[in-house]
C-alpha positions as MATLAB code, in Angstrom:
seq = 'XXXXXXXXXXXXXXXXXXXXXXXXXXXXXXXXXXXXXXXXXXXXXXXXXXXXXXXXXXXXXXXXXXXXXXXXX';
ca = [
      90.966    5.819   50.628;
      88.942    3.676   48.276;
      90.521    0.957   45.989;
      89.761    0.693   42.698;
      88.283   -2.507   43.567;
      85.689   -0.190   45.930;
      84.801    2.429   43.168;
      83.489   -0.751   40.814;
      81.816   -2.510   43.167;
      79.689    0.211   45.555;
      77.339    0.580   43.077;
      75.240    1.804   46.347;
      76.612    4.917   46.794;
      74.918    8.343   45.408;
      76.664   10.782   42.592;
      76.310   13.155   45.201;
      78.673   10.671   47.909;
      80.935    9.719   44.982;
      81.550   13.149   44.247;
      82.230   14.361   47.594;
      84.817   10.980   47.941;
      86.287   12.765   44.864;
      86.838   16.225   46.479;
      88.016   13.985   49.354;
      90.725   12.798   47.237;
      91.647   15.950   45.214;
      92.375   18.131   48.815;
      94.555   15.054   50.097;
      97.089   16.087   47.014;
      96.827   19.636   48.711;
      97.258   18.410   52.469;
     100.075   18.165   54.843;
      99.389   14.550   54.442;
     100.519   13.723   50.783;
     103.144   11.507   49.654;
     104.381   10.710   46.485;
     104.965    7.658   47.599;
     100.934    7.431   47.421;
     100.328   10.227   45.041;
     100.238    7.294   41.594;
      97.601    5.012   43.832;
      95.688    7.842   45.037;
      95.297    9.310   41.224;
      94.328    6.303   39.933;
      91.909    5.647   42.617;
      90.398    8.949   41.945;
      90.804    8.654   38.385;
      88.481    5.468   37.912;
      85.860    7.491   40.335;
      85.687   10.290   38.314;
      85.219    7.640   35.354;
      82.480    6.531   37.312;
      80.812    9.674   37.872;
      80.748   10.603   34.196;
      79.215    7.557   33.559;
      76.644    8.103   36.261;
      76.197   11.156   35.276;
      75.856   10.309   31.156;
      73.095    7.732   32.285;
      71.096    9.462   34.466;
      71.141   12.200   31.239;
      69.925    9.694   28.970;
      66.925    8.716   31.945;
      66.183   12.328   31.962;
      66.014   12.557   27.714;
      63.661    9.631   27.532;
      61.054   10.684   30.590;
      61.166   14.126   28.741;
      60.165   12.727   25.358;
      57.401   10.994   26.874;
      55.999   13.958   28.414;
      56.620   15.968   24.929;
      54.922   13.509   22.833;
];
């Protein structure tokens, strides 16, 4: 599982990987393999990704708005 340490600093990693580290996390709550013991960790470690990914995803929007203004102008 990725620290919240990991999801700051891997600023290498696609939308497309951190999203499917996200599903990663959200079946582990639905496996044979959670804890509560690790449930608060694992939330918050998926928490901050999902953070991430808006953010990804807000800039990559804004990209997208400015290359389409300069082709509509």
């Amino acid at each position: 599982m990725m620290s919240k340490k990991d999801v700051q600093e891997n600023d290498n990693t696609t939308i497309q990987q951190e999203m499917t580290q996200l599903s990663e996390m959200i079946a582990w709550f639905q496996s044979d393999d959670f804890s509560l013991e690790a449930a608060v960790d694992t939330y918050k470690k998926a928490e901050a990704l999902a953070g991430k990914i808006e953010k990804d995803l807000s800039e990559l929007k804004n990209e997208i708005t400015v290359i389409k203004q300069r082709f509509d102008a």
